[in-house]
C-alpha positions in Angstrom: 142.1 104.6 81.1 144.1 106.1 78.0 145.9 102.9 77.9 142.3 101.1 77.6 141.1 103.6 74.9 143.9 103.2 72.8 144.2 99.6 73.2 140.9 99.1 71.8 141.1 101.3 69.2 143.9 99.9 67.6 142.7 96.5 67.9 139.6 97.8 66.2 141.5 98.4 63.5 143.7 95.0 63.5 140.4 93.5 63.1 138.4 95.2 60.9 141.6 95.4 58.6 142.4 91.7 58.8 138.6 90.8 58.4 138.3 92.9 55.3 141.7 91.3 53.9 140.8 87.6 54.8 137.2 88.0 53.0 138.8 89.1 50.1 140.8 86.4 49.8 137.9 83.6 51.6 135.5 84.5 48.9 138.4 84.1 46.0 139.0 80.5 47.6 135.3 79.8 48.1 135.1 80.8 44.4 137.0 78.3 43.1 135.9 75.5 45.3 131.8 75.7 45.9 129.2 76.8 44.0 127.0 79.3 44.9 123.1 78.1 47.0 120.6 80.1 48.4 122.3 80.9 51.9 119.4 79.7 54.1 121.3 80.6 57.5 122.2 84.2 56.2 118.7 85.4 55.6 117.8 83.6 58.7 120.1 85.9 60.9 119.6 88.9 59.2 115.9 88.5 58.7 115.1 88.3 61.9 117.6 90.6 63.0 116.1 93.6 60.9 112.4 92.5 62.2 113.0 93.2 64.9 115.7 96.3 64.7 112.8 97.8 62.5 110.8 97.4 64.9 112.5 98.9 68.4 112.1 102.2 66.1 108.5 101.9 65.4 107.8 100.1 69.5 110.8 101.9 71.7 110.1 99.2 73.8 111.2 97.1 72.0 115.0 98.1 72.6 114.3 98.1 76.2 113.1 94.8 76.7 115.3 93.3 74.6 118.5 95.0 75.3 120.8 94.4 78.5 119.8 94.9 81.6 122.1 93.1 84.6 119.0 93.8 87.5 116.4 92.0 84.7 118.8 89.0 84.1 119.0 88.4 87.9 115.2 88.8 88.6 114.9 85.9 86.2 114.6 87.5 82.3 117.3 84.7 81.0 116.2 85.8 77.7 118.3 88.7 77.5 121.2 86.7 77.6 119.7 86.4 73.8 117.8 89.1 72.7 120.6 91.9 72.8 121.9 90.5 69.7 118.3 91.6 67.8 118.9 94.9 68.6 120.8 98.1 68.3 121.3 100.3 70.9 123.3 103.1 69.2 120.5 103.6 66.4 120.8 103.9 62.5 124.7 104.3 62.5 124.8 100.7 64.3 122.4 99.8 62.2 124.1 100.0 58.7 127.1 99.0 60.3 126.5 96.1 61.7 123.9 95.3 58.8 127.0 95.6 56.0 128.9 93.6 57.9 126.5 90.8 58.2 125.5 91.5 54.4 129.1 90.8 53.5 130.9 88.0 56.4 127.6 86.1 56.6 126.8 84.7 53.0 130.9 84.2 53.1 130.7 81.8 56.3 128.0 80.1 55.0 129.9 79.0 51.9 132.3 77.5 54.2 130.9 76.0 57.2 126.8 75.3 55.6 124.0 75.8 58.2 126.6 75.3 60.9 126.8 79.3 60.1 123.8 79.5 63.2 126.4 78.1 65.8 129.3 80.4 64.5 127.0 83.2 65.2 124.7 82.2 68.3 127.5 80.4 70.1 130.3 83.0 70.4 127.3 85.9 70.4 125.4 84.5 73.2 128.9 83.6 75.5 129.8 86.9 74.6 126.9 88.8 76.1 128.6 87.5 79.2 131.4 89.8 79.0 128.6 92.5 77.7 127.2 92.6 81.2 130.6 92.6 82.6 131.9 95.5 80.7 129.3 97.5 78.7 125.4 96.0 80.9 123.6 98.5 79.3 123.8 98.2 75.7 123.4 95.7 72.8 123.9 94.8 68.9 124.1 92.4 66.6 127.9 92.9 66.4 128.7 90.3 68.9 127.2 87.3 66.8 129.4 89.4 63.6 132.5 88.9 65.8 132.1 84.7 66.2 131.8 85.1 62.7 134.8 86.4 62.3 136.7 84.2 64.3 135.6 81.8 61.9 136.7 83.2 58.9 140.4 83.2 60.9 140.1 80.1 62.0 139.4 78.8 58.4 142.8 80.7 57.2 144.4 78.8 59.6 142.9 75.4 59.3 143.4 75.4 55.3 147.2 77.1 55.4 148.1 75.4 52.8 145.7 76.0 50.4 144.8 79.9 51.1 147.9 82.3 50.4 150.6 83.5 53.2 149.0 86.8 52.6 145.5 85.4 54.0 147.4 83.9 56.8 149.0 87.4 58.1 145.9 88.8 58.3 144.4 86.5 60.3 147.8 86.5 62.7 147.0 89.9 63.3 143.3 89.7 63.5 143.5 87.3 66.4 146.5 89.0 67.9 143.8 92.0 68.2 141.1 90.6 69.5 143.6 89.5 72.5 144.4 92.9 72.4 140.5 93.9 72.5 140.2 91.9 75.4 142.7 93.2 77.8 141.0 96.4 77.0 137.9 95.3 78.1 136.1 95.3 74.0 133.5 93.1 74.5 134.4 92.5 70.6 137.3 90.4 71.6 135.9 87.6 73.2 133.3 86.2 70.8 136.1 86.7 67.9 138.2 84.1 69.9 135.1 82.0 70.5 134.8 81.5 67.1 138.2 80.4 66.5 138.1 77.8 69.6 134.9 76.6 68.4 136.0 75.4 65.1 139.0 74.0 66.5 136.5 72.5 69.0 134.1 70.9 66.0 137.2 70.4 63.7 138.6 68.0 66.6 135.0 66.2 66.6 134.2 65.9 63.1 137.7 66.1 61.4 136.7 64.4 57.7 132.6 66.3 58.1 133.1 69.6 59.4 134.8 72.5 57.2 135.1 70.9 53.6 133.9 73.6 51.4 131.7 71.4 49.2 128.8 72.1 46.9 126.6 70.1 48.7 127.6 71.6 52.1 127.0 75.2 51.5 124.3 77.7 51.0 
């Protein structure tokens, strides 16, 4: 069990510290190559996202339909497989977490990928409330959607090595290496983030002169 704890804390902290380092150096790229559009999918995903987190604190209910529940998905409430991802269980503190990370990673995939920003997020987020019910069936948050999102952003690094600095690259190395980490510690943050990075190789492999050209045209 101590083995668990610390593996997931210092993967954690592989993450968060790569994901901080490969923004900073995604939005300097993105800088130079797109120019900036109302990011549709953004406000989308966070809109809706602080409807209705704002409103499981005016309707507690709210949080406890919405959240996980393993006996409810059974008895037929398929929804949930969904809804955990528009609320947060852990109050305000999850809240402004999880709300500055979206504020910040969101508006940054967009630039890269366009609209296909929606399937970053919803793809890796919904897969991932499958190992939410395995390892943590009682809680929920938007920080599962976040973490596709960040696989993105790694996968990008590593998809454009030659145009995005060796610096950009290590962090990503090490943001990935801890999200394997994160999984063999039974995170349920380590999953989606390698999601994300299998599903734009996935799209890559499908649409290899569409997908992932960071044009003016294709962002926002």
């Amino acid at each position: 069990m101590k083995l668990e704890i610390i593996g997931r804390l210092l993967g954690n902290i592989a993450v968060a510290a790569a994901t901080f380092g490969c923004a900073v150096h995604l939005y300097r790229f993105s800088a130079q190559k797109t120019k900036y559009s109302l990011p549709i999918a953004t406000i989308f995903i966070i809109g809706v996202t602080a409807l209705i987190t704002t409103l499981q604190f005016v309707f507690p209910e709210v949080l406890t339909k919405f959240r996980r529940d393993r006996v409810a998905l059974l008895a037929g409430e398929w929804f949930r497989m969904v809804t955990p991802l528009f609320v947060q269980a852990y109050g305000w503190s999850q809240c402004v977490i999880n709300g500055l990370a979206a504020v910040i990673l969101c508006p940054l995939a967009e630039r890269l990928y366009g609209k296909r920003l929606l399937a970053l997020y919803f793809v890796p987020g919904v897969l991932g409330e499958i190992f939410g019910y395995l390892w943590s069936p009682k809680m929920a948050g938007s920080s599962l959607g976040i973490a596709g999102v960040i696989g993105g952003l790694f996968a990008f690094t590593f998809l454009h090595n030659k145009e995005i600095s060796r610096s950009a690259r290590i962090f990503a190395i090490s943001g990935t290496a801890g999200a394997i980490a994160l999984c063999f510690s039974r995170d349920i943050h380590g999953p989606p983030v390698l999601i994300g990075i299998l599903l734009v190789s996935m799209m890559t492999i499908l649409w290899p002169n569409k997908v992932f050209k960071p044009t003016a045209n294709d962002c926002g």
